[in-house]
SEFIZA-3560 file (N, C-alpha, C; in Angstrom, 3 decimals):
REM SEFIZA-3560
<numar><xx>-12.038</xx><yy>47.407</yy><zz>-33.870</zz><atom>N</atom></numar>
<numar><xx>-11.307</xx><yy>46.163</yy><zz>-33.977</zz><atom>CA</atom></numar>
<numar><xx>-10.223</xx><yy>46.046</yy><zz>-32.910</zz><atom>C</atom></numar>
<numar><xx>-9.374</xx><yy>46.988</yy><zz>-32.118</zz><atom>N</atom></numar>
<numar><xx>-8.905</xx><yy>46.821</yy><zz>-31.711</zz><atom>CA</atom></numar>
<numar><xx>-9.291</xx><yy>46.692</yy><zz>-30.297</zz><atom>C</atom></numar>
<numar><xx>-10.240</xx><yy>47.088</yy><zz>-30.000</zz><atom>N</atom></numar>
<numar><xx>-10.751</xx><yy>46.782</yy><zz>-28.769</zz><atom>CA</atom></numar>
<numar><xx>-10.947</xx><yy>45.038</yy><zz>-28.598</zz><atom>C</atom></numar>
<numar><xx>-11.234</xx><yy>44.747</yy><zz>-30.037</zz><atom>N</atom></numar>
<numar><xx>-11.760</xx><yy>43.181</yy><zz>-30.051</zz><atom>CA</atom></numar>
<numar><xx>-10.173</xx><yy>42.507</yy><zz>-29.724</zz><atom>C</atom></numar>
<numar><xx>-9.347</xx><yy>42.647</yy><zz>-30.522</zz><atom>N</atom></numar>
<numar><xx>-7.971</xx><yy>42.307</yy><zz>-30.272</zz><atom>CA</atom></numar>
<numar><xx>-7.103</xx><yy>41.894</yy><zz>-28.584</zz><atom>C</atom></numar>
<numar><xx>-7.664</xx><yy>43.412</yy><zz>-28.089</zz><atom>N</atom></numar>
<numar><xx>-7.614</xx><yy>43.649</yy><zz>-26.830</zz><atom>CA</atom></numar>
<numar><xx>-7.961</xx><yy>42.948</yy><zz>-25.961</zz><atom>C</atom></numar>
<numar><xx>-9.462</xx><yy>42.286</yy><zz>-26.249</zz><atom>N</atom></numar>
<numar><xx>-9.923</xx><yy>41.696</yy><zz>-24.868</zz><atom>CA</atom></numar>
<numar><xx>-9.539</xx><yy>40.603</yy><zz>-25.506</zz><atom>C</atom></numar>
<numar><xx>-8.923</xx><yy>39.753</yy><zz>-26.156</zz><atom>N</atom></numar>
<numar><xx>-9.160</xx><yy>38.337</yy><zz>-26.817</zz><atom>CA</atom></numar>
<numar><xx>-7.413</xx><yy>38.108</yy><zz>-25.921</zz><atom>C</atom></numar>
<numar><xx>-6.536</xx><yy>39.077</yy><zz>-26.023</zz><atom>N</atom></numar>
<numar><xx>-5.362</xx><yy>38.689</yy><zz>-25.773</zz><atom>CA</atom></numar>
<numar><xx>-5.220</xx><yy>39.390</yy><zz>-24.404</zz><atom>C</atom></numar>
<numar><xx>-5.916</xx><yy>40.369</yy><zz>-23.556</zz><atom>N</atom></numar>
<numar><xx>-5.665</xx><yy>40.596</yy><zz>-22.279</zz><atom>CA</atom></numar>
<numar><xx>-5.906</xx><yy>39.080</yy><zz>-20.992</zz><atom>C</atom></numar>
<numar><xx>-5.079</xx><yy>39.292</yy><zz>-20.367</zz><atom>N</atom></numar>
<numar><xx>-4.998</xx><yy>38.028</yy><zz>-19.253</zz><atom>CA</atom></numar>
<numar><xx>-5.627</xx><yy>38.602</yy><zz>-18.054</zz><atom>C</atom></numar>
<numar><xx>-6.164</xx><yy>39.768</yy><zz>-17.886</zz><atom>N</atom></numar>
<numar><xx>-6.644</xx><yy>39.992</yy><zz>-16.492</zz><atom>CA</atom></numar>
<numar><xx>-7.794</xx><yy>38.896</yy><zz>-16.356</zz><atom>C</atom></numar>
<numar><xx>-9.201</xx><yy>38.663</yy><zz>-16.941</zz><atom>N</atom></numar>
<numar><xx>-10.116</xx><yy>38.038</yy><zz>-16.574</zz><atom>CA</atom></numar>
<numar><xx>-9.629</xx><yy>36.539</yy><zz>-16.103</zz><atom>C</atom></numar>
<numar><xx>-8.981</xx><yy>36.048</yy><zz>-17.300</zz><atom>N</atom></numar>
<numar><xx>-9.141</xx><yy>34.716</yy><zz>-16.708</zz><atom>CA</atom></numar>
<numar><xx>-7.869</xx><yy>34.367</yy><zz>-15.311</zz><atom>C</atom></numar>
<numar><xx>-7.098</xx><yy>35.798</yy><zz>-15.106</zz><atom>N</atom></numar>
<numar><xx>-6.444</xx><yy>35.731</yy><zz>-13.980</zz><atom>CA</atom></numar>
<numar><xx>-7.309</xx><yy>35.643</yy><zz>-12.792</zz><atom>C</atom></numar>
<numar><xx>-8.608</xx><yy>36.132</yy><zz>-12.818</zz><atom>N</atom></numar>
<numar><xx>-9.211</xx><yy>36.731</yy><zz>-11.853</zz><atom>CA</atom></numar>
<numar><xx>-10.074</xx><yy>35.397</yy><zz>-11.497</zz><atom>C</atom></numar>
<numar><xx>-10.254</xx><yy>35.084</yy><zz>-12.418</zz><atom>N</atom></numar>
<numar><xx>-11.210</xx><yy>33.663</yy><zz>-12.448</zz><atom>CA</atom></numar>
<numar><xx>-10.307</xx><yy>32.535</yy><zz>-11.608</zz><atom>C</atom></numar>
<numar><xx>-9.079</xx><yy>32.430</yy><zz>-12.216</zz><atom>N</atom></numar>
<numar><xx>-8.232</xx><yy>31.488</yy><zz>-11.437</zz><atom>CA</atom></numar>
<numar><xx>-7.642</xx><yy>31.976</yy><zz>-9.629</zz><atom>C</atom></numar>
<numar><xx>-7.672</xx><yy>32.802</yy><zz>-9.606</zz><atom>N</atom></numar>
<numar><xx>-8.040</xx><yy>33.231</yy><zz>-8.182</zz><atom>CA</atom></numar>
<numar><xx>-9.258</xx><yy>32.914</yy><zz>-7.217</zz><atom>C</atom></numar>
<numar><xx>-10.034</xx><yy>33.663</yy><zz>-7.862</zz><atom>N</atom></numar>
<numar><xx>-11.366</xx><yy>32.985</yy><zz>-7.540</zz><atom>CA</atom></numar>
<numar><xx>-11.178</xx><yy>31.209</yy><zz>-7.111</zz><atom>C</atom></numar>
<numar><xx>-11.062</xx><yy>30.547</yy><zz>-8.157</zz><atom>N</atom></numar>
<numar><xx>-11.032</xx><yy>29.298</yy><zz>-7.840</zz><atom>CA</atom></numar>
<numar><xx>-10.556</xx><yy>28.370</yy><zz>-6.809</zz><atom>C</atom></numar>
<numar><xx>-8.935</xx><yy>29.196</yy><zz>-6.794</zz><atom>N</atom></numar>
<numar><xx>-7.804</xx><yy>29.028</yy><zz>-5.677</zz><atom>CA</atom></numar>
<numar><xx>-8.456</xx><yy>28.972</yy><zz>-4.737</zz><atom>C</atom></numar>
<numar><xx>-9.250</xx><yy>29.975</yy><zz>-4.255</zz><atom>N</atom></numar>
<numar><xx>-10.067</xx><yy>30.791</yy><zz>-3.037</zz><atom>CA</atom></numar>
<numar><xx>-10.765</xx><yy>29.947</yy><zz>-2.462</zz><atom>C</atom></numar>
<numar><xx>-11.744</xx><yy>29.520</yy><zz>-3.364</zz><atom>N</atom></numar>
<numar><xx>-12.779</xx><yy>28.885</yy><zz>-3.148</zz><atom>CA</atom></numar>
<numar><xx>-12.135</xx><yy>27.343</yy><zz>-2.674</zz><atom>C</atom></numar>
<numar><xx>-11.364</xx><yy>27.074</yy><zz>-3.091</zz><atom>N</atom></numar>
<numar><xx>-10.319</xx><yy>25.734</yy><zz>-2.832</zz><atom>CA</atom></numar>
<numar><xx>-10.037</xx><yy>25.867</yy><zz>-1.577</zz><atom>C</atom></numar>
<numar><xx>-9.120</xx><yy>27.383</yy><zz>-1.238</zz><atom>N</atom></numar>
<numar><xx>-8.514</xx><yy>27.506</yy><zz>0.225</zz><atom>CA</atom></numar>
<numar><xx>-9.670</xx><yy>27.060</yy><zz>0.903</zz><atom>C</atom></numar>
<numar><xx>-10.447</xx><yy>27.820</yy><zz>0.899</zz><atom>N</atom></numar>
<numar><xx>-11.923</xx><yy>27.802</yy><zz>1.973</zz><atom>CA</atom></numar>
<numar><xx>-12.862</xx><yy>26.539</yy><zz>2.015</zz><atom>C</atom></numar>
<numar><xx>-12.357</xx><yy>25.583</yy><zz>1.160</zz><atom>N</atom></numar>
<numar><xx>-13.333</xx><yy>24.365</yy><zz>1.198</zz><atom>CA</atom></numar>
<numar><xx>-12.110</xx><yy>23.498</yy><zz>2.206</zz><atom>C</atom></numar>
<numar><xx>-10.557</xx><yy>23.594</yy><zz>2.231</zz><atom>N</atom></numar>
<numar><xx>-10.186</xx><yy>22.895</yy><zz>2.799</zz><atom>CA</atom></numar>
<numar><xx>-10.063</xx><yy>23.453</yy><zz>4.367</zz><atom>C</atom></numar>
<numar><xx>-9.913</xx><yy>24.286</yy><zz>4.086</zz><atom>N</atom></numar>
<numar><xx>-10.151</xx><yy>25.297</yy><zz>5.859</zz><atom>CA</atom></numar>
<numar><xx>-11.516</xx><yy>24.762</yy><zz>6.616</zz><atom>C</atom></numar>
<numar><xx>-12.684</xx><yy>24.642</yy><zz>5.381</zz><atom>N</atom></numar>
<numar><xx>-13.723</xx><yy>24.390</yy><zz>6.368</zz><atom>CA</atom></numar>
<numar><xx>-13.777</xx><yy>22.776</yy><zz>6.844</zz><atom>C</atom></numar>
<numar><xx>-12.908</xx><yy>22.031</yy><zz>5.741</zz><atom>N</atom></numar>
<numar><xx>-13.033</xx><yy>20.291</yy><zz>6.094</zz><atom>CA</atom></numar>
<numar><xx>-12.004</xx><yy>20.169</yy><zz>7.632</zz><atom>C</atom></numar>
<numar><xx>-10.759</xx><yy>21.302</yy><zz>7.438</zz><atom>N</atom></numar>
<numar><xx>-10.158</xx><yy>20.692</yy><zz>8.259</zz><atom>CA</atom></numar>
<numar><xx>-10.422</xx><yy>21.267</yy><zz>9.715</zz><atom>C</atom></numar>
<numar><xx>-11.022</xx><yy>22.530</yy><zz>10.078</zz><atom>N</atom></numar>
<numar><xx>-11.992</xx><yy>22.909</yy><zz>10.965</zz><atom>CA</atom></numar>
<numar><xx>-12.874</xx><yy>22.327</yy><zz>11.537</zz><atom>C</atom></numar>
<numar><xx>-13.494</xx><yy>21.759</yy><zz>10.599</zz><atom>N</atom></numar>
<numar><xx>-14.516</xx><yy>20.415</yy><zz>11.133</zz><atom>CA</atom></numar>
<numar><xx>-14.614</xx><yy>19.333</yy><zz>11.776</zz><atom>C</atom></numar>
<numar><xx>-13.269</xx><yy>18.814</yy><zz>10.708</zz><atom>N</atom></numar>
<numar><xx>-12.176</xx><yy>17.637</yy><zz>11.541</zz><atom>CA</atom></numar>
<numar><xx>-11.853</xx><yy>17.605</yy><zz>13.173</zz><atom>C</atom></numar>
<numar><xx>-10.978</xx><yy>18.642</yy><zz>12.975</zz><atom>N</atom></numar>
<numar><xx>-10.430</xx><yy>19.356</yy><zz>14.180</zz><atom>CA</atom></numar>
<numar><xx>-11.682</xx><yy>19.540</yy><zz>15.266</zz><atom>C</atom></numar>
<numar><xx>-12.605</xx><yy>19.987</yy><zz>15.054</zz><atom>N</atom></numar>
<numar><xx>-13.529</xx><yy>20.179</yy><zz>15.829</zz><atom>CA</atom></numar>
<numar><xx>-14.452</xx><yy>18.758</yy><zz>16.250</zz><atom>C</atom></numar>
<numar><xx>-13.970</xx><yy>17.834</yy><zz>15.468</zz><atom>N</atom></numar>
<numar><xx>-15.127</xx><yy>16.531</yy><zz>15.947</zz><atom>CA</atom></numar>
<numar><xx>-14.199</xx><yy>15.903</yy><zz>16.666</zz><atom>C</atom></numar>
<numar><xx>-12.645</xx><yy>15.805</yy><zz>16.290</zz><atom>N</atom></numar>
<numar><xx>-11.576</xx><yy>15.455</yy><zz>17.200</zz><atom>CA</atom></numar>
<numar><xx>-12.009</xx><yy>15.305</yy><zz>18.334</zz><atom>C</atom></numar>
<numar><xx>-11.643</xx><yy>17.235</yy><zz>18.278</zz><atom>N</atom></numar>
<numar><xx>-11.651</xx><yy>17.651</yy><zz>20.116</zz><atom>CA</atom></numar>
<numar><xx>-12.992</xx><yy>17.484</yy><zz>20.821</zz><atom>C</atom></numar>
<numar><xx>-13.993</xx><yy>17.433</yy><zz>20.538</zz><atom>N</atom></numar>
<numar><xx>-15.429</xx><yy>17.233</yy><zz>20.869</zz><atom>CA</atom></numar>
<numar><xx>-15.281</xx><yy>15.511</yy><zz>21.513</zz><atom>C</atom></numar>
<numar><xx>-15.095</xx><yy>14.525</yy><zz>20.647</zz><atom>N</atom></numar>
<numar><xx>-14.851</xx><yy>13.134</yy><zz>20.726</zz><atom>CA</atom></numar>
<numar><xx>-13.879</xx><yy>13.042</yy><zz>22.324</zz><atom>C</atom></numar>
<numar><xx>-12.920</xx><yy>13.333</yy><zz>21.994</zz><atom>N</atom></numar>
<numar><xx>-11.893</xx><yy>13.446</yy><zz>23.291</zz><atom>CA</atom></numar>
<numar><xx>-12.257</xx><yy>13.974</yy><zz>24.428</zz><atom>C</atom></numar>
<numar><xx>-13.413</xx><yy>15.211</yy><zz>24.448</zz><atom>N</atom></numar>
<numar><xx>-13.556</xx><yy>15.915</yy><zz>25.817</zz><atom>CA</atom></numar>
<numar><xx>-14.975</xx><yy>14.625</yy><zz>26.210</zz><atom>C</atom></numar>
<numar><xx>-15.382</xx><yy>14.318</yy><zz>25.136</zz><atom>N</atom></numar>
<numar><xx>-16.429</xx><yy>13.458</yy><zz>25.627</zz><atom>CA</atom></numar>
<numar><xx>-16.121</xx><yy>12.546</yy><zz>26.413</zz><atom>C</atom></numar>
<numar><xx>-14.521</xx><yy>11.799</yy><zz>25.432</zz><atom>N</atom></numar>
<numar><xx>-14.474</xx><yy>10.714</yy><zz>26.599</zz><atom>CA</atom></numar>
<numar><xx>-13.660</xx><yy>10.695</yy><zz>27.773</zz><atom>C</atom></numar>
<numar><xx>-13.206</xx><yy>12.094</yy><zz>27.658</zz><atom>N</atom></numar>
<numar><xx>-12.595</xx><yy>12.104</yy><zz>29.359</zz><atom>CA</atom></numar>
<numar><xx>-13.664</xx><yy>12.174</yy><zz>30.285</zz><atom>C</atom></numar>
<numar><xx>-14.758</xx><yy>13.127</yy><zz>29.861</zz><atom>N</atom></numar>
<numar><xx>-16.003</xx><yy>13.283</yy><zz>30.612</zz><atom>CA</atom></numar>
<numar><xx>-16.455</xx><yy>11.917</yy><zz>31.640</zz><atom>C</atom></numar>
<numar><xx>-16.498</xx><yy>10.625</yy><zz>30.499</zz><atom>N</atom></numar>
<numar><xx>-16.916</xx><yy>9.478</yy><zz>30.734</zz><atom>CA</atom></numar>
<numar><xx>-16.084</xx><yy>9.134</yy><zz>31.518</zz><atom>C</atom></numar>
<numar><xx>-14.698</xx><yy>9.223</yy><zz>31.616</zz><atom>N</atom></numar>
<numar><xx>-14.386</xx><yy>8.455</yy><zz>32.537</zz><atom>CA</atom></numar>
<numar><xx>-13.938</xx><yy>9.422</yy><zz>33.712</zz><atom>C</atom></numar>
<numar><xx>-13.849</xx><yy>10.221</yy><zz>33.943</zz><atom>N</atom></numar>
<numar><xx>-14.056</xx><yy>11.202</yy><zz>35.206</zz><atom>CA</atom></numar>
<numar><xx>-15.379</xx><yy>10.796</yy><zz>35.690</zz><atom>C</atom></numar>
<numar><xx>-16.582</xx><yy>10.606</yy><zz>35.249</zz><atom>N</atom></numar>
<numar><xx>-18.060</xx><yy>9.983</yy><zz>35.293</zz><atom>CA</atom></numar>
<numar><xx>-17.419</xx><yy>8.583</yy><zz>36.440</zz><atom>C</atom></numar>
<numar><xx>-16.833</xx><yy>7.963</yy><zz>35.852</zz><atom>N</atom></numar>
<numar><xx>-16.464</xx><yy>6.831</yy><zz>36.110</zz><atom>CA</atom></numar>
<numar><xx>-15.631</xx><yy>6.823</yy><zz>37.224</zz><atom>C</atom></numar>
<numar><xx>-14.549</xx><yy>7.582</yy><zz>37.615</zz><atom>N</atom></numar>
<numar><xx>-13.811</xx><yy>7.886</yy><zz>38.958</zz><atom>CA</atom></numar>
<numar><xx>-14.299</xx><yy>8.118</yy><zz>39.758</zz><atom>C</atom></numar>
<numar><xx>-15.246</xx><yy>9.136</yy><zz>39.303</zz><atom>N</atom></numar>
<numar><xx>-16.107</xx><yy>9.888</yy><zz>40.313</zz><atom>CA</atom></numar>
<numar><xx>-16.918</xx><yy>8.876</yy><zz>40.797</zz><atom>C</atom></numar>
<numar><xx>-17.637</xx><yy>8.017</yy><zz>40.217</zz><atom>N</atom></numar>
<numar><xx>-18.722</xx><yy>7.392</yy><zz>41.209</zz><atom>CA</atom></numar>
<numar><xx>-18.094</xx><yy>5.985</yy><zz>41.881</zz><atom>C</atom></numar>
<numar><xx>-16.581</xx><yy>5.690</yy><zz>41.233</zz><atom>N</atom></numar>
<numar><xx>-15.808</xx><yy>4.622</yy><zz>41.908</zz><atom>CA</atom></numar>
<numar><xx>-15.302</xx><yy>5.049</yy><zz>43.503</zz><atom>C</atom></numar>
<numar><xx>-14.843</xx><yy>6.335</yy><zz>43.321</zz><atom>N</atom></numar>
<numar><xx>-14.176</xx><yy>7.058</yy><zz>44.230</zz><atom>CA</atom></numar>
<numar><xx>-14.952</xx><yy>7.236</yy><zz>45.131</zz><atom>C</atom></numar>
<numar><xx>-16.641</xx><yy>7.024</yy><zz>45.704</zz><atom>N</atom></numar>
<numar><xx>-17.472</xx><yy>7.683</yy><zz>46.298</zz><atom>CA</atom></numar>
<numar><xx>-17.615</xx><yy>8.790</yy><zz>46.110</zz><atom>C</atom></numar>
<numar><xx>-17.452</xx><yy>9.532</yy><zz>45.253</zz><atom>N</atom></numar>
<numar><xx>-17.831</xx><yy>10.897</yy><zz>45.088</zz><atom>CA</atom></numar>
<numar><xx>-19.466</xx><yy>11.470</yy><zz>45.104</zz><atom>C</atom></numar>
<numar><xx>-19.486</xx><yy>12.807</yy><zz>45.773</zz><atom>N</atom></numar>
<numar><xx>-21.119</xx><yy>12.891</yy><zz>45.846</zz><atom>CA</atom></numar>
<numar><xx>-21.245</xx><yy>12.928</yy><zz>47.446</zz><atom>C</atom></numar>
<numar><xx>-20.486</xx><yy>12.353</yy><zz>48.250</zz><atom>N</atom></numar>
<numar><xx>-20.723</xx><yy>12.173</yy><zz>49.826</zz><atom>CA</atom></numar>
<numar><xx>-21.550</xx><yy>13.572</yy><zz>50.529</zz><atom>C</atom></numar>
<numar><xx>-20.046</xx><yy>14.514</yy><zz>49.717</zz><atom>N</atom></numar>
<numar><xx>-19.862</xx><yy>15.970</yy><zz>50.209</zz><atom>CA</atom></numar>
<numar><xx>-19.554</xx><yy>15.959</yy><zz>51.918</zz><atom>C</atom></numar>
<numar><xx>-18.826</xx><yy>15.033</yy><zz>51.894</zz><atom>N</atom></numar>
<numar><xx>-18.346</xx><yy>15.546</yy><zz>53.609</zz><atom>CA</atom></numar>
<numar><xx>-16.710</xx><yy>15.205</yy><zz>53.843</zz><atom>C</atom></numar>
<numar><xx>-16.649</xx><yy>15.272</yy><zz>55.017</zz><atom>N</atom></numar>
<numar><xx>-15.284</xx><yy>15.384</yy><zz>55.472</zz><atom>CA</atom></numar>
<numar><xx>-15.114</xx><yy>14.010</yy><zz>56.601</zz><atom>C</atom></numar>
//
């Protein structure tokens, strides 16, 4: 019986569980905002690309001479 007592009123499990959860929380927002962050900077290098694209062939670029 007292073992039964024991586990009914010990707090380790459902401590462990609520950790767990936390965790799983941290890591879902780490991966949204990683993602974010990453389509950002992707978006932005794209469109400098484009318009360096765009200097470049305003500028005559491509000649290769002096």
């Amino acid at each position: 019986m007292t073992w039964l007592h024991r586990f009914l009123t010990e707090e380790d499990g459902p401590t462990a569980v609520e950790y767990a959860v936390m965790l799983a929380l941290i890591i879902v927002v780490c991966i949204v905002a990683i993602g974010s962050t990453g389509f950002n900077a992707s978006s932005m290098w794209g469109s400098n690309e484009s318009k360096l694209d765009v200097a470049w062939q305003a500028g005559g670029g491509g000649s290769g001479g002096s």
